[in-house]
N, C-alpha and C positions, 0 to 999 in steps of 0.2 A: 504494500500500500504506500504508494506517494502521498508523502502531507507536508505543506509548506507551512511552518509551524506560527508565522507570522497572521495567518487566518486563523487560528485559535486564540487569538490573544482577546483576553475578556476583563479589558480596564471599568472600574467601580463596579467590580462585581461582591457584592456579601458573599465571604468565604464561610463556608463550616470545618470548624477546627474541633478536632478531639485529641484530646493529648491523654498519651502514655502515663499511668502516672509514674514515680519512682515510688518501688517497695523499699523503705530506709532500713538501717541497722544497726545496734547499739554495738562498740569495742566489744561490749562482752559476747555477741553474739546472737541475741535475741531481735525478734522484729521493733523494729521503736514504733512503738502502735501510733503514741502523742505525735512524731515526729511523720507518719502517712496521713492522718489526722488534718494535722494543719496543712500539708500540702494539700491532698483533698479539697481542701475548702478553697484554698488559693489557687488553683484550677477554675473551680466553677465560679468564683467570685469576680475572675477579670474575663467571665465567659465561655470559654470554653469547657465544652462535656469533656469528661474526666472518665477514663479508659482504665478500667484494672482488671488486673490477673493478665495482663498483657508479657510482653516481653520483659519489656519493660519493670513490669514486676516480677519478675523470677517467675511466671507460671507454672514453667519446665523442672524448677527446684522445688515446689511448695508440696505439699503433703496434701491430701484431701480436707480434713477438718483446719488448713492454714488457709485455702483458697477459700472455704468459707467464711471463717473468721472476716477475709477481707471484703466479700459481699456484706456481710454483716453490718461490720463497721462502715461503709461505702454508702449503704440506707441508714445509718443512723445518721452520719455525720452529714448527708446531702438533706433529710429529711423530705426525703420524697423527690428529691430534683435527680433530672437526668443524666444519667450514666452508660454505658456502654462496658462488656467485660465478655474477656477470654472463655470460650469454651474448649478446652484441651483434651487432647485424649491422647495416653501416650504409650504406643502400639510398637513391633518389630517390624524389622522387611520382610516383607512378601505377606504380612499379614493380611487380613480379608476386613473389609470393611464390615465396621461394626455399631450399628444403629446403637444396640442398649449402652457404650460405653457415652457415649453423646449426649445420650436425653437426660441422664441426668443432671452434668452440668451445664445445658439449657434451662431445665426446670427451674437448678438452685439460684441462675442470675434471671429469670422471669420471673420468681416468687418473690424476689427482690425488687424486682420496678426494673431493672434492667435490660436492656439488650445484647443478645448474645451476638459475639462475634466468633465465628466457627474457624478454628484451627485446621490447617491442614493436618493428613496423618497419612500414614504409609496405607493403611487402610482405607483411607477417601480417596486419595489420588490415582487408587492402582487401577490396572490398563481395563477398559469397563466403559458405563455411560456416569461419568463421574455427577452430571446433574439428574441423573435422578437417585442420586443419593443424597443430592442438597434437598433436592423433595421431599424425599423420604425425614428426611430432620425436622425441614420445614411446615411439619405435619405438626409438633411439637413448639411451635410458637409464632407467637403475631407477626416479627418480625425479626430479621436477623441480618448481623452485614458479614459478608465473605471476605477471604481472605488466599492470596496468591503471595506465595512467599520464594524466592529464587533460594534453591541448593545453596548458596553459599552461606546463607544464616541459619538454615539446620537441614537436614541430610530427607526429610522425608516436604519437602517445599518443592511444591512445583508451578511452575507459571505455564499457564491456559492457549491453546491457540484461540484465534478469534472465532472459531465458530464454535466452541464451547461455551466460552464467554457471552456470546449473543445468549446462548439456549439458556445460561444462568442470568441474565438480564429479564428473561421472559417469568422469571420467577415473581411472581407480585410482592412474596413476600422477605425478598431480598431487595434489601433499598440499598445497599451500593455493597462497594467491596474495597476489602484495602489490597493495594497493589505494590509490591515491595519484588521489583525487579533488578531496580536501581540502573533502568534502560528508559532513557526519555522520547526513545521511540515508539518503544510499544505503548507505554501510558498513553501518548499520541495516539496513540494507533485508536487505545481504546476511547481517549475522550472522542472521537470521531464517528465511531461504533455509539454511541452512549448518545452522544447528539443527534444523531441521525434515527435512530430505533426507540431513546426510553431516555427525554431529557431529564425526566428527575432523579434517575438514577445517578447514586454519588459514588464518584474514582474517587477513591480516597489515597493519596497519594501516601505512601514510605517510604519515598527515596530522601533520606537524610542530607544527601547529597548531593539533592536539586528541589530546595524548598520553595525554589522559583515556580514550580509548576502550576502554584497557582493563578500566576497571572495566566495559563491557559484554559482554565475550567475547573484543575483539581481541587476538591477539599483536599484536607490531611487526617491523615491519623500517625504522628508522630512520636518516637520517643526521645527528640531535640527537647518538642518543645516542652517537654519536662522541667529542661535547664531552666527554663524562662516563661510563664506563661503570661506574665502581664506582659512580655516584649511582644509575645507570638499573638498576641491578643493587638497589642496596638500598632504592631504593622499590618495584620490584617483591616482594620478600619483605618487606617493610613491609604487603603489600597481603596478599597471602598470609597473615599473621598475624594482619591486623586490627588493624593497630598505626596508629593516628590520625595517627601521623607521615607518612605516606603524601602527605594533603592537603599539608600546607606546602610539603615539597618537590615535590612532583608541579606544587605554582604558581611556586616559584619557576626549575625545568627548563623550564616554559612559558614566562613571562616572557624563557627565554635563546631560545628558540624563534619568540618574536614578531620579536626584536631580527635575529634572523641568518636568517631566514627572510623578512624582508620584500623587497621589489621594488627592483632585479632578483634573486628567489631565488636563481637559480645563484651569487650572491656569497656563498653560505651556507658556500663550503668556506675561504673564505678567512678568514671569522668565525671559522669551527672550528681553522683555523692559529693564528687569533689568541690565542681562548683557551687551546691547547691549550699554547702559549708561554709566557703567561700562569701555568700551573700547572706550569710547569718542565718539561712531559712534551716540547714540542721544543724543539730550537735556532733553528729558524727560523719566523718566519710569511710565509712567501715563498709562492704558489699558484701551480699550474701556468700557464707562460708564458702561454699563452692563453687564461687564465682571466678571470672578471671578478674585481674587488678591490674591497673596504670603505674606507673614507675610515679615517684613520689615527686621527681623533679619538675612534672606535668603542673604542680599546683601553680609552680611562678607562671607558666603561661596563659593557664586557665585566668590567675590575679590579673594577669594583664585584659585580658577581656571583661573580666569583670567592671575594670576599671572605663574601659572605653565605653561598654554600655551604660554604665550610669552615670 
């Protein structure tokens, strides 16, 4: 597909932004509940819907009754306000798709007021009609958003050809999908797909490292903008009004982007501890035990962004 990317461009457009949240951690170890808590709140408060059990939050590490815990806390601390949260299921290769492993972490984030965002698994993606296994799920709740994740952020992620894609768009009750290819062609590909077939459906963009996509059509579901979400909040109404300020910060949220996003990526949550220390918002940059970690010399450069954005 040819697409001159210059005819996608959609200046004062209202973006929908959901952010990642970060799952924090105390030196000793334990989850800092006070410290997911207040970020929580500082997500929804400059706006954007607040994403847990995501990557972002360790999903891949948490225990079943942790993952609850944080739906839990998620409806009390929003008190009823909208959210968005990981449905995981974490399966072998060559395993067989498996409906009952699914529906229950649907149920537990829809009894919550949630919206379930559905994981890839070695069992959803395997060679088949992989949409009508999204059906088959989507028998199980109002509404849910998909999710396309490239082999390089975990081993059972696959990214769709377009006429899959289309047949998952015809789903009513899939209102967008996150796209984490970290290829600005294909996202093209699809907001072109997407405008042309089912404009309400939302590309939710995850390429970390091209948060520009929204000046195309994308929303996001990011786990950047964790680091920051009253910035990711006020450049998207920057953009919305056509306020020139958009650019600056839009490079310099990139630039934080390159830095905590590089290889190995997964060490991206512990960046985000770091800065998020950094801006007094926690007490600790400790990441989950079995997480990977940043070299500690990261913190002076991480300071120095800190310092330009505020």
């Amino acid at each position: 597909m040819s697409i001159d990317p210059l005819t996608l461009l959609r200046p004062r457009r209202k973006i929908t932004g959901l952010s990642a949240v970060l799952l924090p951690f105390t030196e000793a170890g334990p989850i800092d509940w006070a410290g997911f808590d207040r970020h929580l709140t500082r997500t929804a408060e400059a706006g954007l819907t607040p994403a847990v059990n995501m990557d972002t939050g360790y999903v891949n590490l948490l225990a079943n009754d942790e993952r609850n815990a944080v739906l839990d806390r998620t409806r009390s601390v929003l008190g009823g306000g909208k959210f968005v949260a990981g449905a995981y299921v974490g399966d072998q290769p060559d395993a067989a798709f498996n409906p009952e492993a699914y529906i229950p972490e649907i149920v537990a984030i829809q009894q919550r007021g949630g919206t379930p965002v559905i994981f890839q698994s070695f069992g959803l993606v395997a060679q088949g009609d992989v949409v009508s296994r999204y059906a088959t799920l989507a028998k199980h709740c109002d509404q849910f958003i998909a999710f396309e994740l490239g082999s390089m952020f975990a081993p059972f992620g696959k990214i769709y050809d377009l006429e899959t894609y289309s047949s998952l768009m015809s789903l009513k009750a899939c209102l967008g999908a996150k796209h984490s290819s970290l290829n600005r062609s294909l996202e093209w590909e699809r907001l072109v797909l997407r405008d042309n077939q089912r404009p309400d459906f939302k590309v939710f963009t995850g390429n970390d490292l091209a948060i520009d996509m929204v000046m195309y059509g994308s929303d996001y579901l990011l786990g950047l903008s964790s680091f920051a979400p009253d910035l990711f909040a006020r450049r998207d109404a920057w953009w919305e009004t056509g306020d020139p300020r958009f650019y600056e910060l839009n490079d310099l949220l990139q630039y934080l982007g390159f830095l905590a996003f590089r290889p190995p990526v997964p060490a991206y949550k512990h960046s985000a501890a770091q800065f998020l220390k950094l801006r007094g918002w926690l007490n600790s940059d400790t990441p989950h035990p079995r997480a990977l970690r940043r070299p500690e010399s990261d913190v002076e450069i991480l300071r120095d962004i800190v310092q330009r954005l505020e």
